[in-house]
C-alpha positions as semicolon CSV with decimal commas, in nm:
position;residue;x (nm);y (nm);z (nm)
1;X;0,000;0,000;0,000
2;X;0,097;0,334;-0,112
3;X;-0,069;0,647;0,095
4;X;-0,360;0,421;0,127
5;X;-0,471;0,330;-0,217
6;X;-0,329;-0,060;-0,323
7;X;-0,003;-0,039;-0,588
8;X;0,002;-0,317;-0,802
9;X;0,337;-0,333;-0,877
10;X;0,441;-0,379;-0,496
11;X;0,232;-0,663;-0,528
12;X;0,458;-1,042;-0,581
13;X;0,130;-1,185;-0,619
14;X;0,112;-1,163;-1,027
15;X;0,454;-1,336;-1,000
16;X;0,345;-1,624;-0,826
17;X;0,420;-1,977;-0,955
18;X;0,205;-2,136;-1,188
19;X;-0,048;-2,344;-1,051
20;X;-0,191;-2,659;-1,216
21;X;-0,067;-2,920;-1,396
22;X;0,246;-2,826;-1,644
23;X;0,200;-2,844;-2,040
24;X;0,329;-3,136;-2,189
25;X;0,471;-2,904;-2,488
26;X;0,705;-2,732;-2,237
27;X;0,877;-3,045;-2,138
28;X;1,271;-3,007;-2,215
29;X;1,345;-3,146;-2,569
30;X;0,962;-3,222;-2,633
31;X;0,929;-3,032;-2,954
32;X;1,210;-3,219;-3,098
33;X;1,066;-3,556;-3,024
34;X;0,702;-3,455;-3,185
35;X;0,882;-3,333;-3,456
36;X;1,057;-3,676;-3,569
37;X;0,775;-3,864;-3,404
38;X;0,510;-3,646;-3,639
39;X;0,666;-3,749;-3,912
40;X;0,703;-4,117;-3,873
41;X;0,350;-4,120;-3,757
42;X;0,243;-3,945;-4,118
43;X;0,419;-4,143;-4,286
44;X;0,226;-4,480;-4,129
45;X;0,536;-4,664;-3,943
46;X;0,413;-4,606;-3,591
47;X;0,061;-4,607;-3,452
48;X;-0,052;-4,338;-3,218
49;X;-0,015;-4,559;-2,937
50;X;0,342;-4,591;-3,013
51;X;0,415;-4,233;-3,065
52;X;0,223;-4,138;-2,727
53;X;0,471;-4,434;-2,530
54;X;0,735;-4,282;-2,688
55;X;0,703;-3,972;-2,631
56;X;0,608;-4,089;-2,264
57;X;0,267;-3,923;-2,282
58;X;-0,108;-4,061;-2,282
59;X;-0,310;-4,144;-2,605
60;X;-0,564;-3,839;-2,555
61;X;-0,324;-3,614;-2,482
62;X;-0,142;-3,700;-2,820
63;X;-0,524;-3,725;-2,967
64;X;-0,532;-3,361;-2,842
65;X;-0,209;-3,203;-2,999
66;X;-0,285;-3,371;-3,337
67;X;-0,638;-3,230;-3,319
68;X;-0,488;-2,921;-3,239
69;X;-0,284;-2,850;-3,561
70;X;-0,003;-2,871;-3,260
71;X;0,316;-2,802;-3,494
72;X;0,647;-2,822;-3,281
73;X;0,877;-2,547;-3,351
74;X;1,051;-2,286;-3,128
75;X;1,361;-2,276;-2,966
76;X;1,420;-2,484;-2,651
């Protein structure tokens, strides 16, 4: 508080830690993996049961990112 009226940016609370559960895209080296996994799983060598085991996710959650238009890319 600032002569009474409520300063926002003496507040830490908009810097608190996320809460929830974190996003499987922002897992180190993940965008790689979906990358080359994407690809075989175009190209019909691996089910999407094998690409979600290997990329040590669930099979909605993959179902989810395909549905998505998901396209990995950025720098990690």
């Amino acid at each position: 508080m600032e002569n009474g009226n409520f300063n926002a940016n003496a507040c830490d609370c908009r810097q608190a830690a996320k809460i929830g559960r974190p996003r499987v895209t922002d897992r180190k080296g993940f965008n790689r993996c979906f990358g080359a996994i994407l690809e075989r799983l175009n190209g019909g060598s691996i089910s999407r049961r094998q690409a979600a085991r290997e990329l040590e996710i669930g099979c909605a959650t993959l179902k989810r990112l395909l549905d998505s238009g998901y396209m990995a890319g950025g720098s990690e």
